[in-house]
N, C-alpha and C positions, 0 to 999 in steps of 0.2 A: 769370557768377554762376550758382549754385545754381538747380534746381527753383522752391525752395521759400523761396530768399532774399530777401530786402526789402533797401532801404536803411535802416540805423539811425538812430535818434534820439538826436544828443550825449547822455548821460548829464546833463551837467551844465542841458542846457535842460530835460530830463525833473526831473528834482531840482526846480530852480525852480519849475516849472509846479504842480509838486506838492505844494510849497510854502503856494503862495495856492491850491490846491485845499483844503489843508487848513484854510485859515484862513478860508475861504466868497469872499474878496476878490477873486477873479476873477469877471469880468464875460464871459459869454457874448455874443460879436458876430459876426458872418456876414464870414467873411474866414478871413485866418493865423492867427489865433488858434485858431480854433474845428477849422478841418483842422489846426493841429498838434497839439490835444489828441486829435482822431480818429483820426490816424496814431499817435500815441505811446502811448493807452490803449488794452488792449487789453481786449474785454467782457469778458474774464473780472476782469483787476484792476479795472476803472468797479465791474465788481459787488460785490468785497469792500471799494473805499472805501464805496457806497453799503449794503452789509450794516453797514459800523460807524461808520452814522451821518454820515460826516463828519469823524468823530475823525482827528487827525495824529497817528499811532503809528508807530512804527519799524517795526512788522510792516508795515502799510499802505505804508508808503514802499519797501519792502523788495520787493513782493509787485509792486506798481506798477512797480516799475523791471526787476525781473528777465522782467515779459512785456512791458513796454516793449523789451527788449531782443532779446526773440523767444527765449529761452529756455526751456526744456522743464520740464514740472514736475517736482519733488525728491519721490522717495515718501516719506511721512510716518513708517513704519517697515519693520523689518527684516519679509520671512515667517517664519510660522513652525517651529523646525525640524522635521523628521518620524523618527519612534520608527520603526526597523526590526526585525521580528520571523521567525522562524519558525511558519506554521499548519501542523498536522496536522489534516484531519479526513477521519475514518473511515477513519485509512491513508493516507493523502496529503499528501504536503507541498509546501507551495510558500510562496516567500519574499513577503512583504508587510512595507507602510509605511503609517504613519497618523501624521496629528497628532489625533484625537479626543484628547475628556480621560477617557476609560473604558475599560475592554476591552468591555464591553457593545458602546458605541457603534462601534469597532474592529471588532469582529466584525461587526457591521451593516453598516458601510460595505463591510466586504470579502465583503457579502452572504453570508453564516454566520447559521443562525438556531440559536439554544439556548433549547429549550422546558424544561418542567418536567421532563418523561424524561430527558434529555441530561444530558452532563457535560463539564463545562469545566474544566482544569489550573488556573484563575486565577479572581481573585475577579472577577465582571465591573463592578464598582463601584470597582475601585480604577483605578490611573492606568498607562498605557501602559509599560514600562521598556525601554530598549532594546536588543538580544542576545536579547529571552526565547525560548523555545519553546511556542506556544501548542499543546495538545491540546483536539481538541473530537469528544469519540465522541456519536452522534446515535443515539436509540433509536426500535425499530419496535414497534409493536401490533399485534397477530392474533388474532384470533379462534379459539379453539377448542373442542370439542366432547369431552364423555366421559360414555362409558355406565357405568350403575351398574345390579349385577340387582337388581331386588327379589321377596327371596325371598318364594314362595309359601307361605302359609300353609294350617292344616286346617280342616277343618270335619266335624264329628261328629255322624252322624245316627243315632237308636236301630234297630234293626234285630230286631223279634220272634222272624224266623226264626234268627236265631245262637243259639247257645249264650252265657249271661251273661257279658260281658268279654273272648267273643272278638271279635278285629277283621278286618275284610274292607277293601280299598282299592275306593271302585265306581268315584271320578275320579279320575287323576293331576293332581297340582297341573302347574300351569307359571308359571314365572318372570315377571317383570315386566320393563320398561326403564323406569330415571329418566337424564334427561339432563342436563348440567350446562354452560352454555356460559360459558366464559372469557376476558375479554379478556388478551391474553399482552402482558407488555414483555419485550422482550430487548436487550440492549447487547452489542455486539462480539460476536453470536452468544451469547451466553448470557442464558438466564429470568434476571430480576432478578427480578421477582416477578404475581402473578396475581391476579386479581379476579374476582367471582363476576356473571356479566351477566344468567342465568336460569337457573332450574329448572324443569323441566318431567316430568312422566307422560308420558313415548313408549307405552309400552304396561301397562295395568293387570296385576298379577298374578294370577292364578286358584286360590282355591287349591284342597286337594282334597278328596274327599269320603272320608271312614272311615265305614263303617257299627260300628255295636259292639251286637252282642249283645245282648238285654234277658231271651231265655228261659232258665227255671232249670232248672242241672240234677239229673237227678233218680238217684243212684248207687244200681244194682241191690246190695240184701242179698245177703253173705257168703254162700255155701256151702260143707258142708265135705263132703269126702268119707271113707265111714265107712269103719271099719279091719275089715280083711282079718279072719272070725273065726279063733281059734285051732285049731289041728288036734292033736288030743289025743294023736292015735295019733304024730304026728311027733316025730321025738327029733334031727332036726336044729334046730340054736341058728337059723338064719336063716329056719324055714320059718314063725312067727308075726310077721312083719313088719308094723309097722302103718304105712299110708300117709299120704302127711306130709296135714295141713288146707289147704284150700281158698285159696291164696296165700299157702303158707308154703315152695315151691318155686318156681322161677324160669315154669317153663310155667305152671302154676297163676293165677299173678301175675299173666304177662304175658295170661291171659285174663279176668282180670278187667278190666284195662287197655281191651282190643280194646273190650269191651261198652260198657264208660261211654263210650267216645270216641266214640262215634254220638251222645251227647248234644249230643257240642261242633261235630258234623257233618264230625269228622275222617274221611280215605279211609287204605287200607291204606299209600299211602307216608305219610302222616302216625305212623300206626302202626310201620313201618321206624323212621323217624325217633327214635322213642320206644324201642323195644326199643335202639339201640343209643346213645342216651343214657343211657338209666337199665343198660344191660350195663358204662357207662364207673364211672358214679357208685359201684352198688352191687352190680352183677351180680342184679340185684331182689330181694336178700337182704334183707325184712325189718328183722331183724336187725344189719343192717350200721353200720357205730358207726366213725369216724374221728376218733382219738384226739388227734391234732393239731390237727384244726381244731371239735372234735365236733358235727359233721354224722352225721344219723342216718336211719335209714330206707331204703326204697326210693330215695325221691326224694331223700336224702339233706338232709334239712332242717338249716337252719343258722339257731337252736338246735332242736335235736326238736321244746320247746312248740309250736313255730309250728302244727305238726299240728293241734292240739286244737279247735283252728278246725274240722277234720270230722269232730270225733268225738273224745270221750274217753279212748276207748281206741285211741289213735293210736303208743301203744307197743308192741302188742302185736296188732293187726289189721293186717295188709296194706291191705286196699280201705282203712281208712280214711288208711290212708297215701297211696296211688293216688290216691286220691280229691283229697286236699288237693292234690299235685304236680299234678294235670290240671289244677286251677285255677290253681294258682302260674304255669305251664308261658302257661296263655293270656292268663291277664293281663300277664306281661311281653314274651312273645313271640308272640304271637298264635295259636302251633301249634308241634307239638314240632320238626318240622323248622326250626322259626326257632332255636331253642331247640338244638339239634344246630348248626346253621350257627357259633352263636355262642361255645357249646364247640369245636368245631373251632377255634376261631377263638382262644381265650384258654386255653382249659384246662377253663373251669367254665361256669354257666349259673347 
């Protein structure tokens, strides 16, 4: 015999026995009776008569006889079957099997995590299908960092010794750093998108100093110069020639020019500067009238009026012409060579 073989208990003595077991009517007594109920039951059936009570049920009689007989227990159901898929994550594939009832839970068991960043080809609340191809690209966060200038601003301080409106630099400004730190997601190498973690002042801006001018200035009176007398005895046409007024020729002008510009604390290249703007403008023709645009005068005013600002007679005076462009000249560019740089530079001023 067998390992593990016993001698059987006729079927049909088990039946009987089990019989008046059911019906309470057997009487427990020390002998054959009692060892053939302990050979024949086995604890596990004594237990499920004694779980139902005592009841005679066909299941009972059933359950009783089959471990009376030393038979094996019958699984109660089938397993269940398992859903085969394709995972892909982050580039990688490998075959997998679940019976979960979600792709959520799938992907968990085949230890796969899919956070908020991540993306999943499948809804992960729905139910397993089998053939699918699962994708699961998984996103990274970084940290990063970017500078921003912040530009330096002016600041404007009155200055007695300048001439009114003109301007001097004493501080160069210098720029700032603002910094801007960003958490980064990226999927399958590419920014999805970015979030702002802090801003910060790296370094404060400076800005700079202008000084501007507060002293007036004070434009020396016209002179003219007197004409040559006439010579009676002369009988040549050219020899009573009378010499032109006091900047109503180009050198004349540009001497009136030189004198005022010590007001505005101009040096001789400042001066350069001027003669050959105003040689572009009007050649320092008074006079000078541009028909096209009508710009008029020395400085070539654009309308003439604007002159009258130094002087009424800014038609027909030079200095008050001069006068007005040396102010124009510092208030927009601080000195005529800015004033030149910027004509080179476009055409006009």
């Amino acid at each position: 015999m067998g390992r593990h073989a016993q001698k059987a208990t006729p079927a049909s003595a088990v039946s009987a026995l089990f019989s008046q077991v059911g019906t309470g009517n057997v009487v427990y007594r020390a002998g054959g009776v009692a060892m053939a109920l302990s050979l024949a039951v086995s604890g596990g059936a004594f237990a499920a008569v004694q779980m139902n009570n005592g009841v005679n049920t066909d299941a009972n009689k059933a359950a009783l006889t089959h471990a009376a007989l030393g038979l094996s227990a019958q699984p109660t159901s089938n397993a269940e079957e398992s859903v085969n898929y394709k995972l892909v994550v982050d580039g990688k594939t490998i075959s997998a099997s679940t019976q979960a009832d979600t792709w959520g839970q799938a992907l968990s068991d085949a230890g796969v995590s899919v956070d908020d960043n991540d993306t999943a080809s499948v809804d992960l609340t729905a139910a397993p299908v089998d053939g699918a191809v699962v994708t699961v690209v998984h996103a990274s966060v970084t940290q990063t960092n970017v500078d921003t200038a912040i530009k330096a601003g002016t600041t404007e301080k009155p200055d007695p010794t300048l001439a009114k409106g003109e301007k001097k630099v004493e501080t160069e400004g210098v720029d700032g750093i603002s910094r801007t730190v960003y958490n980064v997601v990226t999927r399958g190498g590419k920014e999805v998108s970015r979030t702002v973690v802090s801003t910060a002042v790296v370094k404060p801006a400076t800005n700079a100093v202008v000084l501007v001018g507060t002293k007036e200035a004070t434009a020396p009176a016209a002179t003219t110069t007197p004409a040559t007398p006439s010579n009676s005895s002369s009988s040549s046409s050219g020899g009573n020639a009378t010499l032109a007024a006091a900047g109503t020729d180009a050198a004349s002008a540009q001497a009136i020019a030189k004198s005022m510009m010590s007001s505005y604390g101009w040096d001789d290249t400042q001066f350069s500067c001027l003669v050959k703007l105003w040689n572009r403008e009007s050649g320092w023709n008074y006079q000078a009238y541009n028909a096209s645009s009508g710009a008029t005068g020395i400085p070539q005013a654009l309308p003439g009026s604007k002159m009258a600002s130094a002087g009424s007679d800014w038609a027909t005076n030079p200095a008050t012409q001069i006068k007005w462009g040396l102010g124009y000249i510092s208030e927009r560019y601080s000195n005529p060579c800015g004033a030149w740089a910027h004509s080179e530079s476009v055409g006009w001023y």
